[in-house]
C-alpha positions as CSV (number, residue, x, y, z in Angstrom):
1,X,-29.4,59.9,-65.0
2,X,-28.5,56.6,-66.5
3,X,-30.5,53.3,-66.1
4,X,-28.7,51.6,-64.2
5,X,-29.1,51.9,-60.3
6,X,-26.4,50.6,-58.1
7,X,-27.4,50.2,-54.4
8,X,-25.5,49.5,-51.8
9,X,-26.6,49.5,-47.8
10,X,-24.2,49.6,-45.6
11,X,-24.0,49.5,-41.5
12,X,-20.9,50.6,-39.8
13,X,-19.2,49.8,-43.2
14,X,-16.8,53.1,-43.0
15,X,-13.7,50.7,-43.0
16,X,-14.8,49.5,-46.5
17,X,-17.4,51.9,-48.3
18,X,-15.2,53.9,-50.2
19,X,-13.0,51.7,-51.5
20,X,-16.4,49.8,-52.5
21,X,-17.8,53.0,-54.5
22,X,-14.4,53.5,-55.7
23,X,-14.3,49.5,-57.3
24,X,-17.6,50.4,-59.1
25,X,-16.4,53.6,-60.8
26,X,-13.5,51.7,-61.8
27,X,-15.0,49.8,-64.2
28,X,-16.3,53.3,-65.9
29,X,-19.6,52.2,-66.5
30,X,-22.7,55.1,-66.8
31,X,-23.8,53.7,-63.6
32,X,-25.7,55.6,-60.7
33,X,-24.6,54.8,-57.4
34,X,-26.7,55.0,-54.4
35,X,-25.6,53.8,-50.6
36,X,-28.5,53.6,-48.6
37,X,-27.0,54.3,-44.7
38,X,-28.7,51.8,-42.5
39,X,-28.2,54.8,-39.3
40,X,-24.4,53.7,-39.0
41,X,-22.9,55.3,-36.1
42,X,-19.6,55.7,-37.8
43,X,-18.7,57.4,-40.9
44,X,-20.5,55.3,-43.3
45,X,-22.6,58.3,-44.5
46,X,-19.7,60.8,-44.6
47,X,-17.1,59.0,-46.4
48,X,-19.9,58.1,-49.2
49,X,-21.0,61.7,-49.3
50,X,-17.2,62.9,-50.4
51,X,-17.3,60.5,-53.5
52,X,-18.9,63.3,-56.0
53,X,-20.6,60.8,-58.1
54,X,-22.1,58.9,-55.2
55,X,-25.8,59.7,-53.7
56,X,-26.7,58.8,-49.9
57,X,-29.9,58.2,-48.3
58,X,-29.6,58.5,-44.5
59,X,-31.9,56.1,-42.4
60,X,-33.0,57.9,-39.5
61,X,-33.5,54.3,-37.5
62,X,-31.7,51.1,-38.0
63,X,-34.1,49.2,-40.7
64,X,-31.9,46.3,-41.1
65,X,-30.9,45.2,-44.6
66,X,-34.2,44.6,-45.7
67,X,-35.4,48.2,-45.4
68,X,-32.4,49.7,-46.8
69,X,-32.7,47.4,-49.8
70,X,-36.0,48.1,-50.1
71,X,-35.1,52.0,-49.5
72,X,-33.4,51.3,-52.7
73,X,-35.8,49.8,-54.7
74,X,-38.4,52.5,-53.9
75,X,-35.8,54.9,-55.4
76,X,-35.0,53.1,-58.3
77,X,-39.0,52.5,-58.9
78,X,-40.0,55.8,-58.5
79,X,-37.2,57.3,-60.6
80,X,-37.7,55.2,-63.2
81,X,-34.4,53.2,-63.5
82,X,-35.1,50.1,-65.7
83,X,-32.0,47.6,-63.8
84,X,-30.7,47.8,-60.3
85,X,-28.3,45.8,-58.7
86,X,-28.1,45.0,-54.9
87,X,-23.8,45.2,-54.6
88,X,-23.0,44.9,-50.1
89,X,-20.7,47.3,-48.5
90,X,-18.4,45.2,-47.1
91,X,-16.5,44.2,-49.7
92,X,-17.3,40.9,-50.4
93,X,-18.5,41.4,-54.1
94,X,-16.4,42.0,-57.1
95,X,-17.9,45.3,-59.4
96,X,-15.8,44.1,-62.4
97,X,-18.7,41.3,-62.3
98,X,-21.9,43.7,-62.4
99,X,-21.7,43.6,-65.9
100,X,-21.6,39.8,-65.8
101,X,-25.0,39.6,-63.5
102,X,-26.3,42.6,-65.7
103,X,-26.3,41.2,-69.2
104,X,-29.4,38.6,-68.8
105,X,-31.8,41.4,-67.5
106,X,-30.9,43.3,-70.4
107,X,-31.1,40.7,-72.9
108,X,-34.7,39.8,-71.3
109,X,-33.2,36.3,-70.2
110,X,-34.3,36.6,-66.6
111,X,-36.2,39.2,-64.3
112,X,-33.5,38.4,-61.5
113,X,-30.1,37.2,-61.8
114,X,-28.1,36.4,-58.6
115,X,-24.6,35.6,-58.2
116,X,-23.9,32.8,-57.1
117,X,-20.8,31.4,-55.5
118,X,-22.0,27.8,-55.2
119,X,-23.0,27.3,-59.2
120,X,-19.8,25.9,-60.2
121,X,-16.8,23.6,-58.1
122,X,-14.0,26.0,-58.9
123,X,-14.5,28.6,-56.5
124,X,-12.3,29.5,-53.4
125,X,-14.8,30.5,-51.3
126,X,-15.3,28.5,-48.3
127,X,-18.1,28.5,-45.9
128,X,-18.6,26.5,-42.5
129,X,-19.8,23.0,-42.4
130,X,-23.4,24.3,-40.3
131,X,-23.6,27.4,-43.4
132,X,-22.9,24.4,-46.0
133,X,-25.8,22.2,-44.8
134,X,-28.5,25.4,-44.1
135,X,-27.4,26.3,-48.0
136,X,-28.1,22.4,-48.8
137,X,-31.9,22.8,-47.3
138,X,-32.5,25.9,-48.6
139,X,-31.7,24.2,-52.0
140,X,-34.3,21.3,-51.3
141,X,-36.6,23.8,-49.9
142,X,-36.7,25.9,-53.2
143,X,-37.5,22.7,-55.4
144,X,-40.2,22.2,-53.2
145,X,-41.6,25.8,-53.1
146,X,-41.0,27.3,-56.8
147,X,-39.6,24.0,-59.0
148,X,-35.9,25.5,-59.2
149,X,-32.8,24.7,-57.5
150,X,-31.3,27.9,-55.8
151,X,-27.4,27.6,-55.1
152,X,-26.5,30.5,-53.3
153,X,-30.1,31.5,-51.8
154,X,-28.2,34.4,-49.5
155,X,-26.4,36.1,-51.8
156,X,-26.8,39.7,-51.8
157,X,-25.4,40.5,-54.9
158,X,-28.1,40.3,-57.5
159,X,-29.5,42.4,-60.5
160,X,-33.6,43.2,-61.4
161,X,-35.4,44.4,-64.0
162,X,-38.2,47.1,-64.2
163,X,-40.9,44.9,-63.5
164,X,-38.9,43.0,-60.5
165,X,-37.9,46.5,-59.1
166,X,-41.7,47.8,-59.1
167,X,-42.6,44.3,-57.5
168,X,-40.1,44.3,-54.5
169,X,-40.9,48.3,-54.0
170,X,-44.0,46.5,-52.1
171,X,-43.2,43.5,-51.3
172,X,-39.6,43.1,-50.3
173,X,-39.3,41.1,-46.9
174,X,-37.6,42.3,-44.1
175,X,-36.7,39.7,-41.9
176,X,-34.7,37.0,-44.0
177,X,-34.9,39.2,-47.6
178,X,-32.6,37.1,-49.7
179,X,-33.8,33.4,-49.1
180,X,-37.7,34.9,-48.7
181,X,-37.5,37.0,-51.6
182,X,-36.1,33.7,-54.0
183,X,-39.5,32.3,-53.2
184,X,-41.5,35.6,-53.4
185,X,-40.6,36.0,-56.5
186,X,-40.5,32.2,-58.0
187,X,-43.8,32.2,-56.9
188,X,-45.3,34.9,-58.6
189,X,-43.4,33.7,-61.4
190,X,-40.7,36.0,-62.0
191,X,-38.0,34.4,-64.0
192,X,-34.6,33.3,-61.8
193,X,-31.4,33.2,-63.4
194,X,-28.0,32.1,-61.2
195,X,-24.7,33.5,-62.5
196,X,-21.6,32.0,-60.9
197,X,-19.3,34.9,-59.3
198,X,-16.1,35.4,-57.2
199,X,-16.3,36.6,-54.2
200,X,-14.3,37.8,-51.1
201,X,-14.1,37.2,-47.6
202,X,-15.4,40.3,-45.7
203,X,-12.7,43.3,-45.5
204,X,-13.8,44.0,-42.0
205,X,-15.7,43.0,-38.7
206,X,-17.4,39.6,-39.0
207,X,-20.8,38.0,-39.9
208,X,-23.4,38.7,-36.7
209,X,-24.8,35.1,-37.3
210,X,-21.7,32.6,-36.0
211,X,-21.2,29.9,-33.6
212,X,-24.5,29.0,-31.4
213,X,-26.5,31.2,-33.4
214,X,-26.6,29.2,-36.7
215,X,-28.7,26.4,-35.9
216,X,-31.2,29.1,-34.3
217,X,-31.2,31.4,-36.9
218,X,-31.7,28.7,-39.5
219,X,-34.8,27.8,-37.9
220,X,-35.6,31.0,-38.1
221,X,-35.5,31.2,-41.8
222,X,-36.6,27.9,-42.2
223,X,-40.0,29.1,-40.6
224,X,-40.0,32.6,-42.2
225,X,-39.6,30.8,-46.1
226,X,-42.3,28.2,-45.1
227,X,-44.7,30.6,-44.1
228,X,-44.0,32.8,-47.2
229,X,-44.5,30.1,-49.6
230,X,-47.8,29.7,-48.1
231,X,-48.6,33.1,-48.9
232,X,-51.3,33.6,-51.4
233,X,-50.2,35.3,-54.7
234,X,-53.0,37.3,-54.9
235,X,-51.5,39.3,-51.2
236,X,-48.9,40.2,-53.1
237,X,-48.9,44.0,-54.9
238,X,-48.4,43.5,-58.4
């Protein structure tokens, strides 16, 4: 075992799974790999389970990304990996850049690095004008709540520590578990480092959250982070 734990959930991502466990063991790190299969009714699990270097945890019900992350993290914890890194399934993130989001965890920079693809100009990924303005509020939200600007609040691509992994084995949220979890975790002061990344536009299917339901599921967050910054720390398993 190495100490490294690479997890990736994935729903109905049999399009794209293999080629995204494939991408990782390109870069011929000593990394473990582990897809977490969020009950998939395709071939998610199967296509992950022929890639010999590549563990699988099947969900026997549909947790949603929050409780297969968390799935993860409760596996990294309890076998006593000292990083992970959240890396999606669909494609979108780039595995030559683990190492990039890595290296601050190791050199005790940060407890959590996230990749961002906001933190610079040059970057050629676009978002729509409604995602660009819930990013912009999220931003003023997380000066507010934990005194640090947050560019890229939903980016799933992000790497932890020991202490961050035994943390979010408890108290990873499961609603809205990247913009929560920034203020989780700046409020029990955890140390937040961005790292500007490439990334790609979704190999295949499409986001669930489009047209109509932006402006009602940024309310929903809104509300969820709000009520989660007025958490006591102390509620929190340490």
């Amino acid at each position: 075992m190495t100490n490294t734990l690479i997890i990736v959930p994935g729903y109905n991502e049999a399009k794209s799974i293999g080629d995204v466990i494939n991408n990782i063991l390109e870069q011929k790190q000593n990394y473990d790999i582990l897809v977490i299969n969020d009950c998939s009714n395709d071939e998610t699990s199967q296509i992950a389970r022929r890639i010999a270097k590549c563990k699988v945890i099947d969900l026997p019900i549909n947790l949603g990304v929050g409780g297969a992350v968390q799935t993860g993290f409760k596996y990294a914890y309890n076998n006593g990996y000292s990083y992970a890194v959240q890396f999606d399934g669909d494609g979108q993130h780039n595995a030559s850049e683990i190492g990039k989001i890595l290296t601050p965890v190791q050199n005790n920079e940060a407890d959590v690095v996230i990749g961002s693809r906001f933190l610079t100009k040059e970057t050629s990924y676009r978002s729509t004008f409604a995602r660009r303005k819930g990013i912009y509020i999220f931003r003023i939200l997380n000066l507010l709540f934990i005194k640090q600007i947050i560019t890229d609040n939903t980016s799933g691509f992000r790497a932890y520590n020991k202490k961050a992994i035994k943390f979010l084995t408890y108290n990873y949220p499961q609603d809205y578990p990247e913009p929560e979890s920034v203020v989780i975790l700046g409020r029990n002061d955890f140390v937040i480092k961005e790292i500007s990344v490439k990334m790609n536009e979704r190999k295949n299917g499409r986001s669930s959250i489009n047209g109509l339901k932006i402006p009602y599921y940024m309310f929903k967050v809104l509300l969820s982070v709000i009520m989660t910054s007025l958490r006591k720390r102390n509620n929190y398993v340490k």
